[in-house]
C-alpha positions in Angstrom: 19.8 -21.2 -18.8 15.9 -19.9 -18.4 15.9 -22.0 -15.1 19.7 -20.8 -14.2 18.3 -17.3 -14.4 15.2 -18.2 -12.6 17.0 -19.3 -9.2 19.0 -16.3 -9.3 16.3 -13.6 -9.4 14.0 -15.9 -6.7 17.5 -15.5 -4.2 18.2 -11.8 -4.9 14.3 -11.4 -4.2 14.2 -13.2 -1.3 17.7 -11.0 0.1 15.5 -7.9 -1.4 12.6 -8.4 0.3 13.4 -9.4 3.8 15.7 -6.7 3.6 13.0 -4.3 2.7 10.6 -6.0 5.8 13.7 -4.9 8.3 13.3 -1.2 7.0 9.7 -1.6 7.3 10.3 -2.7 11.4 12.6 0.2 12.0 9.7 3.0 10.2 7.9 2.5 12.9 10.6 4.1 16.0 12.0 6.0 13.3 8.9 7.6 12.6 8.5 8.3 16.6 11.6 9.6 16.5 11.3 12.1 13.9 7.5 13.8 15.2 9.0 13.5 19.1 12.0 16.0 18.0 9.2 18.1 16.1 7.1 18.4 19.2 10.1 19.2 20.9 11.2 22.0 18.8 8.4 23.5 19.8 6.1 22.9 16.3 2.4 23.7 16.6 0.5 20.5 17.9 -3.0 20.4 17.8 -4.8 19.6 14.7 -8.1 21.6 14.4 -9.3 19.9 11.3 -9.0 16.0 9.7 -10.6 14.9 6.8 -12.9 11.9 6.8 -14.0 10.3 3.6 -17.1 8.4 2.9 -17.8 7.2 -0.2 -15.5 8.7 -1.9 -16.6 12.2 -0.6 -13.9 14.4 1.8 -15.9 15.7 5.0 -13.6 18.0 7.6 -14.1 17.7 10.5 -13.5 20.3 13.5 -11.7 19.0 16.4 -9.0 20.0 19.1 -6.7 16.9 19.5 -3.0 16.6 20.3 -1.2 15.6 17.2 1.2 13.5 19.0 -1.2 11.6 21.1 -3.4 10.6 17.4 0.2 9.4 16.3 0.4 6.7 18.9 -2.6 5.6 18.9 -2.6 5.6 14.9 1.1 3.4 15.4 -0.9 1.1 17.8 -3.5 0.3 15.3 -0.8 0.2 12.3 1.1 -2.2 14.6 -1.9 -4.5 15.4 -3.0 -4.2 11.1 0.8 -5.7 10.7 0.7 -8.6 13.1 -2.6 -9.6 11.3 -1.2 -9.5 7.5 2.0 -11.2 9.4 0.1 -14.3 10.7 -2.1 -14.7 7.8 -3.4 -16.3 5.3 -1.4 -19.5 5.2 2.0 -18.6 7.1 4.1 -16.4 8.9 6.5 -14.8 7.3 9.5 -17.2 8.2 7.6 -19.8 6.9 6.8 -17.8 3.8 10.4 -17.1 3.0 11.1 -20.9 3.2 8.1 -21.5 0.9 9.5 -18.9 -1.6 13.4 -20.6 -1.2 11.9 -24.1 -2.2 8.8 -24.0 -4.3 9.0 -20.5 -5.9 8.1 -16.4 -5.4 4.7 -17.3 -6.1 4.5 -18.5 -2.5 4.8 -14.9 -1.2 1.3 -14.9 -1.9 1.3 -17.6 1.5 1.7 -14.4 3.8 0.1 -11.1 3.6 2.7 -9.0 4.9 5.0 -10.1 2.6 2.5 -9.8 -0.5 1.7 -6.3 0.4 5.9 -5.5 0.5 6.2 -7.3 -2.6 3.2 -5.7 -4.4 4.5 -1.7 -3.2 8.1 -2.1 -4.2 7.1 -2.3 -8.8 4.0 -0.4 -8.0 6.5 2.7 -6.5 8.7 2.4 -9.3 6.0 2.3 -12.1 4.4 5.3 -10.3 7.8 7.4 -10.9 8.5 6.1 -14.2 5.1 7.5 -14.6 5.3 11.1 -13.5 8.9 11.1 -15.3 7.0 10.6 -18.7 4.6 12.8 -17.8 7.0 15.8 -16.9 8.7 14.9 -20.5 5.4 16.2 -21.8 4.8 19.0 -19.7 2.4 17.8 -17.3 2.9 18.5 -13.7 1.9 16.0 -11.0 2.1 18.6 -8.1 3.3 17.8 -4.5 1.7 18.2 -1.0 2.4 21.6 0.1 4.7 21.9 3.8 3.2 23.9 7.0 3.9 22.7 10.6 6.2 19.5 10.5 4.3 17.9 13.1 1.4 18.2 12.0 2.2 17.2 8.1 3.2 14.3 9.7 0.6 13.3 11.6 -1.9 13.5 8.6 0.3 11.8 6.4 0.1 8.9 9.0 -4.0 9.6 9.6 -4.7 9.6 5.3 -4.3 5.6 4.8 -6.6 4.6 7.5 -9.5 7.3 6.3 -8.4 7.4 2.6 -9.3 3.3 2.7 -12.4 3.6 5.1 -13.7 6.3 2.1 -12.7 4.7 -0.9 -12.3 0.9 -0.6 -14.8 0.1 2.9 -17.4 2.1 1.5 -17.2 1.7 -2.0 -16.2 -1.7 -2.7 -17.0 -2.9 0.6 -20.1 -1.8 1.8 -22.0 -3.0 -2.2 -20.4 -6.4 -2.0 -22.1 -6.3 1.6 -25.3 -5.8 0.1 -25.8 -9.1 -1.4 -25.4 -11.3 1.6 -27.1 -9.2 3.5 -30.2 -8.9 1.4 -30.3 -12.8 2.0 -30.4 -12.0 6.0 -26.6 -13.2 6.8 -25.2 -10.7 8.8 -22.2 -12.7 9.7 -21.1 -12.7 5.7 -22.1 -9.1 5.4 -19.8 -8.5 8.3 -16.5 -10.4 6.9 -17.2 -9.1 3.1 -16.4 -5.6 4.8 -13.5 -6.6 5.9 -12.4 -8.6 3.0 -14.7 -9.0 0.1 -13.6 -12.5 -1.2 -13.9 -13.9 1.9 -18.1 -14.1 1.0 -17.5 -14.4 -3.0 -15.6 -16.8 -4.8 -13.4 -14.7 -7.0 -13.5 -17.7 -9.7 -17.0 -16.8 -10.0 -17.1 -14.9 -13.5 -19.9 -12.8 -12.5 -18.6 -11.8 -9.1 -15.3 -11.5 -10.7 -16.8 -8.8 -12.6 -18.8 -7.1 -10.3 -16.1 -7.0 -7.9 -13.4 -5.9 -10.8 -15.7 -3.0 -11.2 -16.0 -1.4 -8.0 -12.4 -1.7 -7.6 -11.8 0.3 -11.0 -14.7 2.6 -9.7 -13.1 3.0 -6.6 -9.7 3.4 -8.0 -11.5 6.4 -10.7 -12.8 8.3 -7.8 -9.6 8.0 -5.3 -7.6 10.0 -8.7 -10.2 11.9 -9.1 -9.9 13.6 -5.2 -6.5 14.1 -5.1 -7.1 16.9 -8.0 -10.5 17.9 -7.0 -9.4 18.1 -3.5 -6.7 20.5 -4.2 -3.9 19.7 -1.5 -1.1 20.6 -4.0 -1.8 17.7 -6.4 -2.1 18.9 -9.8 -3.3 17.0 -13.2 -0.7 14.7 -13.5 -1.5 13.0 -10.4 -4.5 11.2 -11.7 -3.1 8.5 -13.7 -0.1 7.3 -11.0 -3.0 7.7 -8.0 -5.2 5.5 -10.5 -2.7 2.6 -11.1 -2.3 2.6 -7.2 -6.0 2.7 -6.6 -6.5 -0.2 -8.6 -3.5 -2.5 -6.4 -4.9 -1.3 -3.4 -8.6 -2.5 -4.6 -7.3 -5.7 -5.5 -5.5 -5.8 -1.8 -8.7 -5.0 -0.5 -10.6 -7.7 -2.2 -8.2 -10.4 -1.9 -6.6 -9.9 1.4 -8.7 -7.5 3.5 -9.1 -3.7 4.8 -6.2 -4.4 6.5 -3.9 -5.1 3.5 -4.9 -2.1 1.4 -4.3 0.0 4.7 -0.8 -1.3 5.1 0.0 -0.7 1.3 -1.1 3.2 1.5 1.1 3.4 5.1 4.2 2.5 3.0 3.7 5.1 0.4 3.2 7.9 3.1 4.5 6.7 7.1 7.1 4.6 5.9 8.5 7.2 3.1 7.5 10.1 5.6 9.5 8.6 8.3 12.6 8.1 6.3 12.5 11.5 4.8 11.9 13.5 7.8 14.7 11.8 9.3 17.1 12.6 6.4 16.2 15.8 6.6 16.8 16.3 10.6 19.8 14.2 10.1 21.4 16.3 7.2 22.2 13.1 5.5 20.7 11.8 2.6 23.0 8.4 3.1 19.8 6.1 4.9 17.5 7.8 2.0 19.0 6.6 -0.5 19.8 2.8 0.8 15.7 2.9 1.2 15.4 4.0 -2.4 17.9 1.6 -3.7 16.5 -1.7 -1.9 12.7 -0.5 -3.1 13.5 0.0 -6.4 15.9 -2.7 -6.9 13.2 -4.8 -5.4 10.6 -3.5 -7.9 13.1 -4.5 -10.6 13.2 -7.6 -9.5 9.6 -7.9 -9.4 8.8 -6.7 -13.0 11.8 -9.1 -14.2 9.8 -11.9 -12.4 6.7 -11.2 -14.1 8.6 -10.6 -17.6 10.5 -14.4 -16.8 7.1 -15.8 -16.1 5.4 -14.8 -19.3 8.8 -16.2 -21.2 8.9 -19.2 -19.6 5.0 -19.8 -20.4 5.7 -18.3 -24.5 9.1 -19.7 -25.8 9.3 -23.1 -23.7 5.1 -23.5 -22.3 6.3 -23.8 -19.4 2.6 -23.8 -17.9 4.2 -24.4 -14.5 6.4 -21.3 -14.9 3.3 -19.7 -13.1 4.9 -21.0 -10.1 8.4 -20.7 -10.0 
């Protein structure tokens, strides 16, 4: 029956998340969409100050740039960051899905597109079941306060790319740099930057912890600015931005910059985009397909997880870990 159960969830996964994937694809002229009819209605459109972090630290800084013109170029890079985490590590994504059809969901791990999809979906829903507790006791998590659509948008889109430069890059990055580079190999230096594991061997026990560390550390301080920062984000924002901080440190380490960048542009372009559009739509209808195919994916997810730690305690099912 276990195994019955088993091959259904790894099917209505499979549906969920290449499902998911084509919302993903159509965020992206959606999302042009939505901030070319803002521009159009005649929305302010310069931006006179971005944040940039570093190590963890917010520094604004003054400039005079069109808002639409930092989108596109911000959408080429996006778009450039997703045909990476499609072609790595192992195989595309059609292979991928083939992988997951015939030797298990643990095979998602095979494509880094599809891990970072996968890893968003339980993480999302565990971040609202969150807040929802935390509202039960009277605890506020705040929101992001609105001012010019346009420009709301634009930052929304900019915040991944220096939100990750400030508090994984530098933080996690830039120390597990150190150690190859105190040995004089620049190249290693280089590609732990971009992806810490691709110098360490995460089976090492002591890099294990080191690196385990600075991704907690890292995750600590990114809760920490969204309440110190202000913005809107009130006390109750710490512990959901902390569980995220801590995924997007292990994206980081494992699969690169690029991954942890791609995971923080689903929680604010790809939500952005669909939400704008709802709203200059007037329909909620495309909303709330969105919401139902990410959280029915996070279901399936956490059911995964829950089926893997049966099969493993009732039947020690050690290859469970694979199914």
């Amino acid at each position: 029956m276990l195994k019955i159960i088993q091959f259904c969830v790894k099917i209505v996964f499979l549906a969920q998340l290449i499902i998911f994937l084509l919302l993903f694809t159509l965020s992206f002229p959606l999302g042009v969409y939505v901030a070319l009819t803002f521009f159009g209605s005649g929305s302010e459109h310069t931006l006179q100050t971005i944040p940039f972090f570093i190590f963890g630290l917010a520094l604004p800084i003054k400039v005079q740039v069109d808002a639409l013109t930092l989108l596109f170029y911000l959408i080429a890079l996006y778009l450039f960051f997703v045909y990476i985490a499609a072609k790595s590590p192992l195989e595309n994504p059609i292979q991928a899905f083939r992988s997951i059809y015939h030797k298990g969901i643990i095979f998602v791990q095979t494509n880094t597109l599809a891990t970072v999809c996968t890893v968003f979906a339980p993480l999302l829903l565990v971040n609202v079941v969150l807040e929802y507790v935390q509202t039960i006791f009277g605890v506020s998590t705040g929101s992001l306060p609105r001012g010019e659509p346009l420009l709301d948008f634009v930052l929304l889109t900019y915040a991944p790319l220096s939100e990750e430069f400030g508090f994984r890059l530098t933080l996690i990055g830039f120390a597990a740099s150190l150690i190859p580079l105190y040995y004089g190999d620049f190249k290693s230096a280089l590609y732990s930057l971009w992806r810490p594991s691709a110098y360490f061997s995460y089976r090492n026990l002591r890099v294990k912890s080191l690196l385990n560390s600075l991704i907690v550390f890292s995750a600590f301080m990114f809760s920490s600015a969204h309440v110190i920062y202000g913005g809107g984000w009130e006390f109750g924002k710490i512990i959901p931005s902390f569980v995220a901080g801590l995924c997007l440190g292990w994206l980081y380490v494992r699969w690169g910059f690029h991954a942890a960048v791609l995971l923080h542009l689903l929680f604010n372009y790809f939500a952005g985009s669909f939400d704008y559009f709802a709203e200059l739509v007037a329909s909620s209808s495309i909303l709330d397909f969105v919401s139902f195919t990410v959280y029915s994916l996070g279901v399936i997810v956490l059911i995964w997880l829950a089926l893997k730690v049966l099969s493993i305690r009732l039947i020690g099912d050690k290859e469970g870990l694979n199914w």
